[in-house]
C-alpha positions as CSV (number, residue, x, y, z in Angstrom):
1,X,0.0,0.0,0.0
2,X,1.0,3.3,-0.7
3,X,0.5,7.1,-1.4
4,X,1.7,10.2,-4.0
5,X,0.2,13.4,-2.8
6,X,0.3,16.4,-5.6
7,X,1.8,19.5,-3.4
8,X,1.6,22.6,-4.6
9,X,4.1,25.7,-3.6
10,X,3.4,29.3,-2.7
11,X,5.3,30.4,-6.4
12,X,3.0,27.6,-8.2
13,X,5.3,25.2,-9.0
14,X,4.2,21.9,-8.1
15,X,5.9,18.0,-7.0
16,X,5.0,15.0,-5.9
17,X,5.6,13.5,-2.4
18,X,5.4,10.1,-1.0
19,X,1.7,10.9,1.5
20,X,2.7,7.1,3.0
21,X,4.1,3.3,2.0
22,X,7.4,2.3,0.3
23,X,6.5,1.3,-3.4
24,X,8.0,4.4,-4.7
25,X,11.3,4.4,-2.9
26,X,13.3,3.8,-5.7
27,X,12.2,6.7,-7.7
28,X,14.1,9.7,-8.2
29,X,12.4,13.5,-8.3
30,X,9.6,12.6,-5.8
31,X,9.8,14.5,-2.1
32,X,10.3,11.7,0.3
33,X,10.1,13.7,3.7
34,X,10.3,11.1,6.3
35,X,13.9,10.0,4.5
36,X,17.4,11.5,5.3
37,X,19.0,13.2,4.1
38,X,15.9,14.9,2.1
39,X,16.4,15.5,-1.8
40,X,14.6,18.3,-3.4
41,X,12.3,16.8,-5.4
42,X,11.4,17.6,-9.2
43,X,9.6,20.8,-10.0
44,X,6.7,21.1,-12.5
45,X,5.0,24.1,-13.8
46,X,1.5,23.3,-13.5
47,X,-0.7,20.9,-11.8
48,X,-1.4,18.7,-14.9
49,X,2.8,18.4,-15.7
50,X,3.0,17.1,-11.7
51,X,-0.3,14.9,-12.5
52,X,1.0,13.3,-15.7
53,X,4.0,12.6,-13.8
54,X,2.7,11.2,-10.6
55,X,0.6,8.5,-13.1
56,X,3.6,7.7,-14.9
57,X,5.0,6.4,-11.4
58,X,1.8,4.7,-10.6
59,X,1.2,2.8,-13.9
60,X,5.1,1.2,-13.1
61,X,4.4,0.2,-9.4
62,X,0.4,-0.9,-10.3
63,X,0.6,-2.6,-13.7
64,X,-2.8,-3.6,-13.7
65,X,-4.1,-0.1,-12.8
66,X,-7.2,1.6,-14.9
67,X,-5.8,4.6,-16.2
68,X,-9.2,6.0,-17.7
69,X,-10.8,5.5,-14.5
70,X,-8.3,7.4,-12.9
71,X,-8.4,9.8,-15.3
72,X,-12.2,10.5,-15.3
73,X,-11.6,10.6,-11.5
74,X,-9.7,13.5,-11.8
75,X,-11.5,15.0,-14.3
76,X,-14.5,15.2,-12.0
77,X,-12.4,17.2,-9.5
């Protein structure tokens, strides 16, 4: 089980953190707060750069994962 959290910075740049779990450990550019030392993560523009991102990560931890469903998740919000 884990959790990517889309955070969003005063200046509107976005990244992605690790909310909980250790599937994504071995990914670069994501926040990872409760690790040390901490590494700035990777910076994106806008909230749909960080998003496309974040379900790139997903779709190589969950192979079987429902993209469209996801997608017209977040299309509702």
């Amino acid at each position: 089980m884990c959790g990517l959290i889309l955070v969003e910075c005063v200046d509107g740049r976005w990244f992605i953190e690790v909310d909980f779990g250790h599937d994504f450990d071995s990914f670069a550019g994501i926040s990872k707060p409760k690790y040390s030392p901490y590494v700035a993560p990777n910076f994106y523009s806008n909230r749909e750069g960080a998003l496309t991102k974040a379900l790139e990560l997903i779709r190589q931890v969950h192979h079987n994962i429902n993209v469209n469903k996801i997608s017209d998740y977040i299309k509702e919000m």
